[in-house]
PDB file with SEQRES, HELIX, SHEET and CRYST1 records, atoms N, CA, C and O in Angstrom:
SEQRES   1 A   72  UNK UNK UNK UNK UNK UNK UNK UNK UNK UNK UNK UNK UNK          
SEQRES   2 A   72  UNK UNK UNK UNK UNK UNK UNK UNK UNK UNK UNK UNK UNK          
SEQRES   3 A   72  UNK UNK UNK UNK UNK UNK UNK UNK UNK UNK UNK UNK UNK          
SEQRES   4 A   72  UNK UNK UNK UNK UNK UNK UNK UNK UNK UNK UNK UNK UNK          
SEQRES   5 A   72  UNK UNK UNK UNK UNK UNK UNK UNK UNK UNK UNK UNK UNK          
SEQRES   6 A   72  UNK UNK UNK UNK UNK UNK UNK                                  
HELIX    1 AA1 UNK A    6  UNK A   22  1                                  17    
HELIX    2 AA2 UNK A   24  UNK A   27  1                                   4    
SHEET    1 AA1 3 UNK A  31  UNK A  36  0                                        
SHEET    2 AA1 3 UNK A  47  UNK A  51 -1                                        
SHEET    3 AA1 3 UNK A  60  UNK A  63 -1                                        
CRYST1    1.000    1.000    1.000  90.00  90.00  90.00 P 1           1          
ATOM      1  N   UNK A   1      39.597   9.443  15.713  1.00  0.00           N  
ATOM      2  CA  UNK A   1      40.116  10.113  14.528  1.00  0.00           C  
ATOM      3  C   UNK A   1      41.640  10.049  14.562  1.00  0.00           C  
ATOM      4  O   UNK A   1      42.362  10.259  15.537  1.00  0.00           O  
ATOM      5  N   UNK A   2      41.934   9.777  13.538  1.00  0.00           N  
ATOM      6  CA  UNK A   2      43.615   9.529  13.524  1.00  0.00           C  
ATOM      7  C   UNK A   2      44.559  11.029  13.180  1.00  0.00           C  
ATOM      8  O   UNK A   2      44.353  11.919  12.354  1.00  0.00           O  
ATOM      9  N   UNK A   3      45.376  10.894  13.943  1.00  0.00           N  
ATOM     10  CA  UNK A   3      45.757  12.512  14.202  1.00  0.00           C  
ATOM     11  C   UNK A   3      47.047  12.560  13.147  1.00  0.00           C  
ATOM     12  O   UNK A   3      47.762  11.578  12.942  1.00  0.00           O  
ATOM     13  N   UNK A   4      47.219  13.768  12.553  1.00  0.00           N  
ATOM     14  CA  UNK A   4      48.777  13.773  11.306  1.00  0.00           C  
ATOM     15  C   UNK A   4      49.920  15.072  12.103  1.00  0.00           C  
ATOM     16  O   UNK A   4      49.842  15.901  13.010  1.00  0.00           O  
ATOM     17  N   UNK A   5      50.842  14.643  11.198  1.00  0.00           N  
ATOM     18  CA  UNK A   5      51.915  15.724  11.747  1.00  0.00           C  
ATOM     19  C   UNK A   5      51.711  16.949  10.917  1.00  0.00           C  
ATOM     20  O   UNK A   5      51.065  17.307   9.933  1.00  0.00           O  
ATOM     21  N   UNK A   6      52.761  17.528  11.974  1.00  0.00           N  
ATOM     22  CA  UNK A   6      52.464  19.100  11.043  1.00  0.00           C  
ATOM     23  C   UNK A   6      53.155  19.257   9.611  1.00  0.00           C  
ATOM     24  O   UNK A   6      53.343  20.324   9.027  1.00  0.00           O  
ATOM     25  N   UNK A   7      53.473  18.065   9.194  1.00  0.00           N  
ATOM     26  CA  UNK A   7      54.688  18.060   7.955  1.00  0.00           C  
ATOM     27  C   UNK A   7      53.151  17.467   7.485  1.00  0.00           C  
ATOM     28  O   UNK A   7      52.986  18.335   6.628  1.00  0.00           O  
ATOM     29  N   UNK A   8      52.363  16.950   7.428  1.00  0.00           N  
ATOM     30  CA  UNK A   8      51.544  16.014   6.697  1.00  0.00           C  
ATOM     31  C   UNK A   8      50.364  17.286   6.125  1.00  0.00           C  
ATOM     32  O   UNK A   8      49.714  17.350   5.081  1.00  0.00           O  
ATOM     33  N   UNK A   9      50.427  18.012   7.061  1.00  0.00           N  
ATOM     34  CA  UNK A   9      49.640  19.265   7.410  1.00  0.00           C  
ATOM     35  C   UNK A   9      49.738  20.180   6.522  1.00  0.00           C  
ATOM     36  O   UNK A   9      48.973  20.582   5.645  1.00  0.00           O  
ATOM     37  N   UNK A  10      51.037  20.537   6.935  1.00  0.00           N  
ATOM     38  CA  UNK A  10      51.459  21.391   5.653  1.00  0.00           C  
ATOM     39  C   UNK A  10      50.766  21.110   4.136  1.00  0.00           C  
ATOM     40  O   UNK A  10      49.877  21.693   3.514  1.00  0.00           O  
ATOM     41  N   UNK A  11      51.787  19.683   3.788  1.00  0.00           N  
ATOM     42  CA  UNK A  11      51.257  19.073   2.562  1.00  0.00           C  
ATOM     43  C   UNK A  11      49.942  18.979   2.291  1.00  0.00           C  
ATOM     44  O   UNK A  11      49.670  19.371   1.156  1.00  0.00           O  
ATOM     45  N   UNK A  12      48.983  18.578   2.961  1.00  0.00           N  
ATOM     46  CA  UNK A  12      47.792  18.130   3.217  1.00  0.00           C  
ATOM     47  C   UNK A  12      46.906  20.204   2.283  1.00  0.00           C  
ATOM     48  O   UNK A  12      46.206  20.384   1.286  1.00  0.00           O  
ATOM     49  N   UNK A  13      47.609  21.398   3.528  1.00  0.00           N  
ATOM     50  CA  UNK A  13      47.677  22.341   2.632  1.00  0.00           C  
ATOM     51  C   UNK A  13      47.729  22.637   1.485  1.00  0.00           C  
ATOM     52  O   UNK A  13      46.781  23.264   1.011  1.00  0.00           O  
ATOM     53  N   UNK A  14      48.683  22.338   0.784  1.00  0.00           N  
ATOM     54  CA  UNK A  14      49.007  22.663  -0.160  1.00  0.00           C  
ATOM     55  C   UNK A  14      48.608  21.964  -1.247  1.00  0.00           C  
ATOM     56  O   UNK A  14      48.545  22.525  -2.341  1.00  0.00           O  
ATOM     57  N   UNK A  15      48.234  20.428  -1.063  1.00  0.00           N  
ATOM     58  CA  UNK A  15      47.238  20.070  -1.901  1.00  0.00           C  
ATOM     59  C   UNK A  15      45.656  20.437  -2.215  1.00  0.00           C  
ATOM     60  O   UNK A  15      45.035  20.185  -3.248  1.00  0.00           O  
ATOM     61  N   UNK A  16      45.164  21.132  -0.973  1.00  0.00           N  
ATOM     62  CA  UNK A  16      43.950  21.439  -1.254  1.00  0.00           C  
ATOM     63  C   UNK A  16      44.230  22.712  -2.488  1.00  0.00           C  
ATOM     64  O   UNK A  16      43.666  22.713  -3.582  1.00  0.00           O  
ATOM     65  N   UNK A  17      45.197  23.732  -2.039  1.00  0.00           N  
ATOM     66  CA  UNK A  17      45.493  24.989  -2.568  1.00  0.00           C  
ATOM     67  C   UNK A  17      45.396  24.302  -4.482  1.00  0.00           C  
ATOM     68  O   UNK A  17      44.790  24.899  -5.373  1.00  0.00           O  
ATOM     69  N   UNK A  18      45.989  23.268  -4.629  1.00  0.00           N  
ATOM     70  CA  UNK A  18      46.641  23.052  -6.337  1.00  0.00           C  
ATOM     71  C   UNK A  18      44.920  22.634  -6.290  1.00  0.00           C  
ATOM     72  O   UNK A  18      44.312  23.335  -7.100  1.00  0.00           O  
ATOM     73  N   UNK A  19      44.128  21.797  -5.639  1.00  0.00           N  
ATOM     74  CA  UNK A  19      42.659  21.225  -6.446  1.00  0.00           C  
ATOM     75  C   UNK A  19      42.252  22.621  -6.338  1.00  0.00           C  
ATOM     76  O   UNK A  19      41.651  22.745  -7.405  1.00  0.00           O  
ATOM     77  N   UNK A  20      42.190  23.577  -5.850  1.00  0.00           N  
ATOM     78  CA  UNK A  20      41.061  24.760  -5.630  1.00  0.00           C  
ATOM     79  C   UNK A  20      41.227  25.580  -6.606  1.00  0.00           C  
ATOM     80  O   UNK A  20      40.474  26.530  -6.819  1.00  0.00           O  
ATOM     81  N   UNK A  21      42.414  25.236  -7.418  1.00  0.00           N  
ATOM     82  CA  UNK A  21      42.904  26.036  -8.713  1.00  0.00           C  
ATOM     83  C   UNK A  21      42.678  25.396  -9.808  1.00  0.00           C  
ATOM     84  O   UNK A  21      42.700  26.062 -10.843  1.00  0.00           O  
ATOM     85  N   UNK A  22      42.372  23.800  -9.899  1.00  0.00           N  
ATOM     86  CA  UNK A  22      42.567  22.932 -11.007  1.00  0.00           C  
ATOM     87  C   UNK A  22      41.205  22.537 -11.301  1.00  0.00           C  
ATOM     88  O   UNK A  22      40.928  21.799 -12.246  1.00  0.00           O  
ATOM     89  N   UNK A  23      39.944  23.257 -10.116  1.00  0.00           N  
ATOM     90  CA  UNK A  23      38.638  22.315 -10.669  1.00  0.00           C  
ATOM     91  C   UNK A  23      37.875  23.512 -10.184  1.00  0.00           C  
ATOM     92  O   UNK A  23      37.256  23.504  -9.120  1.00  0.00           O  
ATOM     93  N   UNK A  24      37.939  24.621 -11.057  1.00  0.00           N  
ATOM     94  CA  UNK A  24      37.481  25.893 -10.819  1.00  0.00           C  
ATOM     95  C   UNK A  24      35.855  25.903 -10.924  1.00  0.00           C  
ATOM     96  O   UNK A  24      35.200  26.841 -10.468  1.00  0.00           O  
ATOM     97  N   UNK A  25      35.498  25.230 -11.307  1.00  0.00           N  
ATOM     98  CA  UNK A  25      33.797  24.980 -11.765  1.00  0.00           C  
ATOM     99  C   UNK A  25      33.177  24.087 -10.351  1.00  0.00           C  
ATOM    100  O   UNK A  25      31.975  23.903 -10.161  1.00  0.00           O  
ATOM    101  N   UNK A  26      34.386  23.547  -9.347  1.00  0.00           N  
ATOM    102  CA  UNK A  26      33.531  22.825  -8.224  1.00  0.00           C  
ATOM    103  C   UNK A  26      33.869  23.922  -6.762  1.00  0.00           C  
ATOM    104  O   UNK A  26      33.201  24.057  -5.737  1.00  0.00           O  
ATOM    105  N   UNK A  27      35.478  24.748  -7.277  1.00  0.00           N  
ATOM    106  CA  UNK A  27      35.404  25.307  -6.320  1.00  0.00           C  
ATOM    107  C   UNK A  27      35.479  27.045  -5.925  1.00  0.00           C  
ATOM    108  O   UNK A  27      35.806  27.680  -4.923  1.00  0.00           O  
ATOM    109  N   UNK A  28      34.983  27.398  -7.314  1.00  0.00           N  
ATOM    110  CA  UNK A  28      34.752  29.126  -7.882  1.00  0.00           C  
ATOM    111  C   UNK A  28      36.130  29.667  -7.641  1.00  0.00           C  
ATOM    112  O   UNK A  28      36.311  30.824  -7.263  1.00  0.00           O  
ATOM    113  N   UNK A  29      37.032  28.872  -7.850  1.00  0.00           N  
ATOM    114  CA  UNK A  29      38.318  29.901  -7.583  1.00  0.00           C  
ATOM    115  C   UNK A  29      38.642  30.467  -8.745  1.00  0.00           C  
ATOM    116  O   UNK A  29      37.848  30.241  -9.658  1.00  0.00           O  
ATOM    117  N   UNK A  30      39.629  31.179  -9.009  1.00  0.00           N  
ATOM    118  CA  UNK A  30      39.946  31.832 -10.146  1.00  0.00           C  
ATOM    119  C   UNK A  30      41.054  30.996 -11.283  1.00  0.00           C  
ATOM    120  O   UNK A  30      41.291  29.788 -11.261  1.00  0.00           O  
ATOM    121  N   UNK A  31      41.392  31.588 -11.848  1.00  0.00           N  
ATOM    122  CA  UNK A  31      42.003  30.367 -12.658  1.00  0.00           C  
ATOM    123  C   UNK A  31      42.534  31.258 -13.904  1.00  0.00           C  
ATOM    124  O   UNK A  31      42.074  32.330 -14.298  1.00  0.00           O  
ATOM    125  N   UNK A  32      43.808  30.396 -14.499  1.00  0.00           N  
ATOM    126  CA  UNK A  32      44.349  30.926 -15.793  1.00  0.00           C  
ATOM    127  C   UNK A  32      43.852  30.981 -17.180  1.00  0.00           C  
ATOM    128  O   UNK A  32      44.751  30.313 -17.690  1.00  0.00           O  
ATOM    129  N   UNK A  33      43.104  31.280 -18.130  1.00  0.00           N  
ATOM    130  CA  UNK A  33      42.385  31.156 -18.654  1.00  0.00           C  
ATOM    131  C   UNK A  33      42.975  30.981 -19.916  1.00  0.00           C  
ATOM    132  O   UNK A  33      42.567  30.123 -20.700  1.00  0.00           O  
ATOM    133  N   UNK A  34      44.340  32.087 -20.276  1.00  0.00           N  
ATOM    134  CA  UNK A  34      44.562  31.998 -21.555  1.00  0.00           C  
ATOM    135  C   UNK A  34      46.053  32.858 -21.471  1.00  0.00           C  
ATOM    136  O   UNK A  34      46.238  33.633 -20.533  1.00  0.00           O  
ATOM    137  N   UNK A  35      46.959  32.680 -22.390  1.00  0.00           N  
ATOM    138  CA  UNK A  35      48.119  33.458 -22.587  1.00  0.00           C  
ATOM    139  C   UNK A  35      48.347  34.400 -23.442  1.00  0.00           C  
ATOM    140  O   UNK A  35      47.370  34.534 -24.179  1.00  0.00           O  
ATOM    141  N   UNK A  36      49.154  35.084 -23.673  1.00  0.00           N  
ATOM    142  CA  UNK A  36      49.986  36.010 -25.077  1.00  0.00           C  
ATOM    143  C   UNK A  36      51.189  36.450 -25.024  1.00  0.00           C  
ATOM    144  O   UNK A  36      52.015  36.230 -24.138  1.00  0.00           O  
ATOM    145  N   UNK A  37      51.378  37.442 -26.516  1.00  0.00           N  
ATOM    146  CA  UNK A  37      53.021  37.718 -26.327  1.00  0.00           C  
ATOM    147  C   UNK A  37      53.536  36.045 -26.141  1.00  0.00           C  
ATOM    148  O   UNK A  37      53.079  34.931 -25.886  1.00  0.00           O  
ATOM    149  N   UNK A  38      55.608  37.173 -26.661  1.00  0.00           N  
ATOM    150  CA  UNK A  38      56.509  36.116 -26.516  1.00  0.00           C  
ATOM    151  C   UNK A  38      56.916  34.765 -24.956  1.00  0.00           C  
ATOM    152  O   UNK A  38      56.851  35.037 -23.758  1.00  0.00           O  
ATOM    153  N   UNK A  39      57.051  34.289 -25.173  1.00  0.00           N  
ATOM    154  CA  UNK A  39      57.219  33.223 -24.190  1.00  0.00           C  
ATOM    155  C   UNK A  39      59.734  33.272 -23.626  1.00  0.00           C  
ATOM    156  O   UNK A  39      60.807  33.056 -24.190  1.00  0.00           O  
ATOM    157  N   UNK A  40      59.390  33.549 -22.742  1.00  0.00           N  
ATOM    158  CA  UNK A  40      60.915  33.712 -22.251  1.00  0.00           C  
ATOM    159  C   UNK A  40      61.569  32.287 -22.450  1.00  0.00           C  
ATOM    160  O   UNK A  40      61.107  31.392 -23.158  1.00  0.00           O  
ATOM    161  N   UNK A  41      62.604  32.241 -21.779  1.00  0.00           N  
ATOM    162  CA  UNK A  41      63.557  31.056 -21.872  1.00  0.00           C  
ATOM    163  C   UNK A  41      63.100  29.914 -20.619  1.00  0.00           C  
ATOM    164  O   UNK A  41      63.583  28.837 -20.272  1.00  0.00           O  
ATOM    165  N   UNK A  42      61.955  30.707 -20.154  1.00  0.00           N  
ATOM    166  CA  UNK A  42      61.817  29.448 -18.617  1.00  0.00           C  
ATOM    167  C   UNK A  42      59.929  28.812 -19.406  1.00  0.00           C  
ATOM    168  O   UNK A  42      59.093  28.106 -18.842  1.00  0.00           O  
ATOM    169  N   UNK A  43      59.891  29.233 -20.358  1.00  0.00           N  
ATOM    170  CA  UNK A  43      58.696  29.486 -21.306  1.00  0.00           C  
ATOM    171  C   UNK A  43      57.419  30.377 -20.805  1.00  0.00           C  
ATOM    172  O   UNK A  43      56.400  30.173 -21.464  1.00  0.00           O  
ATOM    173  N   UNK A  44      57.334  31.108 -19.994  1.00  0.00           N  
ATOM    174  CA  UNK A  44      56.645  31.923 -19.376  1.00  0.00           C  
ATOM    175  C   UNK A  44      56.378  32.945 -20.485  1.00  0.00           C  
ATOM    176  O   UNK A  44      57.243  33.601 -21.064  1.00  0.00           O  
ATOM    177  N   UNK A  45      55.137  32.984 -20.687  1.00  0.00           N  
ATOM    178  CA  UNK A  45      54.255  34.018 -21.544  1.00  0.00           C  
ATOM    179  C   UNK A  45      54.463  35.692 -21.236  1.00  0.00           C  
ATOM    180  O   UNK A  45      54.545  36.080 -20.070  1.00  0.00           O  
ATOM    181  N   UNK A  46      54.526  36.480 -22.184  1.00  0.00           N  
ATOM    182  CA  UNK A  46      54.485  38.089 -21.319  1.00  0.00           C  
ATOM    183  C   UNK A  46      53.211  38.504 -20.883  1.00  0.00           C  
ATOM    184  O   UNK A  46      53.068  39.355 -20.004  1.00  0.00           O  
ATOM    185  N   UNK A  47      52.244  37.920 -21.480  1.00  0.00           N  
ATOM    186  CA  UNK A  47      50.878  38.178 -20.497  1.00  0.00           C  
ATOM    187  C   UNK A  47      49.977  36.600 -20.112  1.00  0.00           C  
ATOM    188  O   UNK A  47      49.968  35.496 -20.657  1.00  0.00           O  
ATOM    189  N   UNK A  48      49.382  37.091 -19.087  1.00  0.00           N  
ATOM    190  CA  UNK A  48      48.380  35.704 -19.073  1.00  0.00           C  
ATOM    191  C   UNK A  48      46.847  36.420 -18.914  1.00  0.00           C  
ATOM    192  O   UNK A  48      46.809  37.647 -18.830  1.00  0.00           O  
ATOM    193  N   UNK A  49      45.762  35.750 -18.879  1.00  0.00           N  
ATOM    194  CA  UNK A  49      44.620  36.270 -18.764  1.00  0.00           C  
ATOM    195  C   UNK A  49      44.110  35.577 -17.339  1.00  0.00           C  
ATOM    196  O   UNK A  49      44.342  34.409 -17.026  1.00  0.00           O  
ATOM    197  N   UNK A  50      43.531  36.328 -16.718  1.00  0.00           N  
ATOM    198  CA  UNK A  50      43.000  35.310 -15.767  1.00  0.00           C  
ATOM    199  C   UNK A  50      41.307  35.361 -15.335  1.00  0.00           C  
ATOM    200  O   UNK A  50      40.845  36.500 -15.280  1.00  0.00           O  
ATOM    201  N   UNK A  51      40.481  34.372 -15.067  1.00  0.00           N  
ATOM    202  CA  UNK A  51      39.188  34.542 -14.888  1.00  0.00           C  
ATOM    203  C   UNK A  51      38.847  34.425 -13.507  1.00  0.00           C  
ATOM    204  O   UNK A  51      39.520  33.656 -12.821  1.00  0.00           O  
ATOM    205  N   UNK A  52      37.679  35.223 -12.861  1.00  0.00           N  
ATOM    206  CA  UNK A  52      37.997  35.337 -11.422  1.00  0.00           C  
ATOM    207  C   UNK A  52      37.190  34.137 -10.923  1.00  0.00           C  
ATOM    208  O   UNK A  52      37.461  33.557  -9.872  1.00  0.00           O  
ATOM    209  N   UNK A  53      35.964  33.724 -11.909  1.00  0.00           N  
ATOM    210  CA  UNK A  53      35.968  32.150 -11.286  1.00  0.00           C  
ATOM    211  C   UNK A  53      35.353  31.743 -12.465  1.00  0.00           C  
ATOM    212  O   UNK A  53      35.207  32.618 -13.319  1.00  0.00           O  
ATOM    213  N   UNK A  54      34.725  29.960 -12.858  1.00  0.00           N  
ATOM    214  CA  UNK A  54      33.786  29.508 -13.828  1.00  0.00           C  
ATOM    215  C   UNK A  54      32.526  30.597 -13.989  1.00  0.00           C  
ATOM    216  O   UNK A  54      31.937  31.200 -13.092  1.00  0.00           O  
ATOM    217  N   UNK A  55      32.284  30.653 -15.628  1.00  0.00           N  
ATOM    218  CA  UNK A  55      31.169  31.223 -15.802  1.00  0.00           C  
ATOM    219  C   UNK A  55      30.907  32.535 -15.727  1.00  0.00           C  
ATOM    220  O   UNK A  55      29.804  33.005 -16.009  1.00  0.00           O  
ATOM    221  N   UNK A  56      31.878  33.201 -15.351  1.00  0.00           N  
ATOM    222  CA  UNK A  56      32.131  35.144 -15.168  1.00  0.00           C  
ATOM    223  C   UNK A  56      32.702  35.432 -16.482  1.00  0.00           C  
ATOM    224  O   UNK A  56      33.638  34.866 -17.046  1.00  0.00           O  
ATOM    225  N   UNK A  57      31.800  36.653 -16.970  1.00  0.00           N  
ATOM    226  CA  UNK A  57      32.243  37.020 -18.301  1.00  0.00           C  
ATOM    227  C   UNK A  57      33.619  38.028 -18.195  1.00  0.00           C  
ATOM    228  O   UNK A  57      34.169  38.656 -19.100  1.00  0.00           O  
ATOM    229  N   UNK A  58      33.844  37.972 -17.245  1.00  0.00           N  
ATOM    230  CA  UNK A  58      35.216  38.611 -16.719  1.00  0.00           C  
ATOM    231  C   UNK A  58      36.524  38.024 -16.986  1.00  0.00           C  
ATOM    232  O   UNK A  58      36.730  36.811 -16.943  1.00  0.00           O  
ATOM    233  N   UNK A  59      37.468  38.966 -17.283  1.00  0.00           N  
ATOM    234  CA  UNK A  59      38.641  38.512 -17.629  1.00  0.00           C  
ATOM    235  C   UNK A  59      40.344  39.735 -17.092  1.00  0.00           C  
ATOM    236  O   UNK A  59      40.627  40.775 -17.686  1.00  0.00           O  
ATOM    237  N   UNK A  60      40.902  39.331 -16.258  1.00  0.00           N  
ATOM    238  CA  UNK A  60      42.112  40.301 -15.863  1.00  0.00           C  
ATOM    239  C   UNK A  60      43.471  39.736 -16.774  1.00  0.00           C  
ATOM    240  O   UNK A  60      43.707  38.572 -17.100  1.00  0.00           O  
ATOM    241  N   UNK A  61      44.148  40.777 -17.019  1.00  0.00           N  
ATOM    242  CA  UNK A  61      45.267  40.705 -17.947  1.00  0.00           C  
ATOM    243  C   UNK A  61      46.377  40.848 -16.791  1.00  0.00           C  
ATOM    244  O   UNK A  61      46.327  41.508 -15.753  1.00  0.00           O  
ATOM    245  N   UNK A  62      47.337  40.068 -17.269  1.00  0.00           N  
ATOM    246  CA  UNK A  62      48.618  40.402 -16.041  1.00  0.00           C  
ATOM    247  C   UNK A  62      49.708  40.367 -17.067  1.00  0.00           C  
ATOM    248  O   UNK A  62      49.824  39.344 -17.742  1.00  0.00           O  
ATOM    249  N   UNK A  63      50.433  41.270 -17.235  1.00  0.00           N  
ATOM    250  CA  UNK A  63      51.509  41.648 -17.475  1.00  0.00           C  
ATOM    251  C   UNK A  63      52.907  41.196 -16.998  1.00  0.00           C  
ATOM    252  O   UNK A  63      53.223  41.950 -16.078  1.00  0.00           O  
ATOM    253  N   UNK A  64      53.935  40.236 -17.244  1.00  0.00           N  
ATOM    254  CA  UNK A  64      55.174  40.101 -16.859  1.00  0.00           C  
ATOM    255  C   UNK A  64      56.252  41.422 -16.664  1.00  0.00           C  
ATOM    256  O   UNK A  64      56.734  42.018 -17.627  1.00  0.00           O  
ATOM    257  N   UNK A  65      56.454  41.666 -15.647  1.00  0.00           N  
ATOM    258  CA  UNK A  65      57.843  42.244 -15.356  1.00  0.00           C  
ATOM    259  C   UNK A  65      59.279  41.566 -14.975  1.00  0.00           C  
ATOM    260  O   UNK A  65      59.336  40.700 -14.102  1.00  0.00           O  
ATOM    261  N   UNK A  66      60.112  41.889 -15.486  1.00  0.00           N  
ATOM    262  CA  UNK A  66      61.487  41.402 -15.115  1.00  0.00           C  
ATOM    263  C   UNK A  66      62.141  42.155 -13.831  1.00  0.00           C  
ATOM    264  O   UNK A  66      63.078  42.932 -14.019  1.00  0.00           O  
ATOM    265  N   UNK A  67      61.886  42.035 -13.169  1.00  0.00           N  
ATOM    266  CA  UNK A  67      62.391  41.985 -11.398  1.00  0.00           C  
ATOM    267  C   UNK A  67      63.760  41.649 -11.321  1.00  0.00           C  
ATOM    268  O   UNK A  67      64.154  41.875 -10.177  1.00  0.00           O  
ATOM    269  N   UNK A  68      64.642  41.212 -12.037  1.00  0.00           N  
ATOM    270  CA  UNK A  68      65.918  40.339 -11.412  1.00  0.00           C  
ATOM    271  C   UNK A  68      65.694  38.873 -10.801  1.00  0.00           C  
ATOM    272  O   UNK A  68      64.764  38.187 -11.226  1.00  0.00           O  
ATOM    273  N   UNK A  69      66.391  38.490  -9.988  1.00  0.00           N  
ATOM    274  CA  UNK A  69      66.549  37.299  -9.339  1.00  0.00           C  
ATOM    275  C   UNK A  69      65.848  37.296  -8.131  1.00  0.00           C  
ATOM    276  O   UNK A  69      65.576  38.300  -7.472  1.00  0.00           O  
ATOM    277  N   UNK A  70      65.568  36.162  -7.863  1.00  0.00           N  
ATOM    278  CA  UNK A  70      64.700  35.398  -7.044  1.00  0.00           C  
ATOM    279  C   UNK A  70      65.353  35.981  -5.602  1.00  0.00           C  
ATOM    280  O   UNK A  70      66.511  35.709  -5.285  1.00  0.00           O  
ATOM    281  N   UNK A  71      64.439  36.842  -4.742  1.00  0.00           N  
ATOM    282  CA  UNK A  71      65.106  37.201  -3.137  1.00  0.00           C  
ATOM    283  C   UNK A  71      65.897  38.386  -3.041  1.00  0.00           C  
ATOM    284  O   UNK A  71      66.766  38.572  -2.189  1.00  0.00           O  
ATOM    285  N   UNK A  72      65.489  39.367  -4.156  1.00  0.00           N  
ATOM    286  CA  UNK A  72      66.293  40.186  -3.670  1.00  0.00           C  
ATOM    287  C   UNK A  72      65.272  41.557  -3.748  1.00  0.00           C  
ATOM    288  O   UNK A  72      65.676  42.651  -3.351  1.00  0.00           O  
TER     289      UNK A  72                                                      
END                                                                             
């Protein structure tokens, strides 16, 4: 078996993380379903809806808050 670095690793991570979000019907993750409200200057919606996986008649609302800047 051919062995990877931990930089490949990482990545290798973080690609599974984006499919487990993008093909919610193969891998029951949850997912964005729908938006509302005004859209800001970075175009970010003031709410989004989210579904907790394919096929759940369920639906969570998330609300935008303005926090300030990034790290503090």
């Amino acid at each position: 078996m051919k062995e990877i670095t931990n930089e490949e690793y990482e990545l290798f991570q973080k690609l599974v993380k984006i499919w487990f979000h993008t093909q919610p019907e193969k891998s029951g993750s949850f997912f964005i379903c729908g938006e509302g409200g005004e859209h800001d200057e970075h175009g970010l919606p003031d709410i989004i809806l989210v579904c907790p996986h394919m096929g759940d008649n369920t639906t969570a609302i998330y609300r935008k808050e303005k926090v300030g800047r990034s790290g503090q």
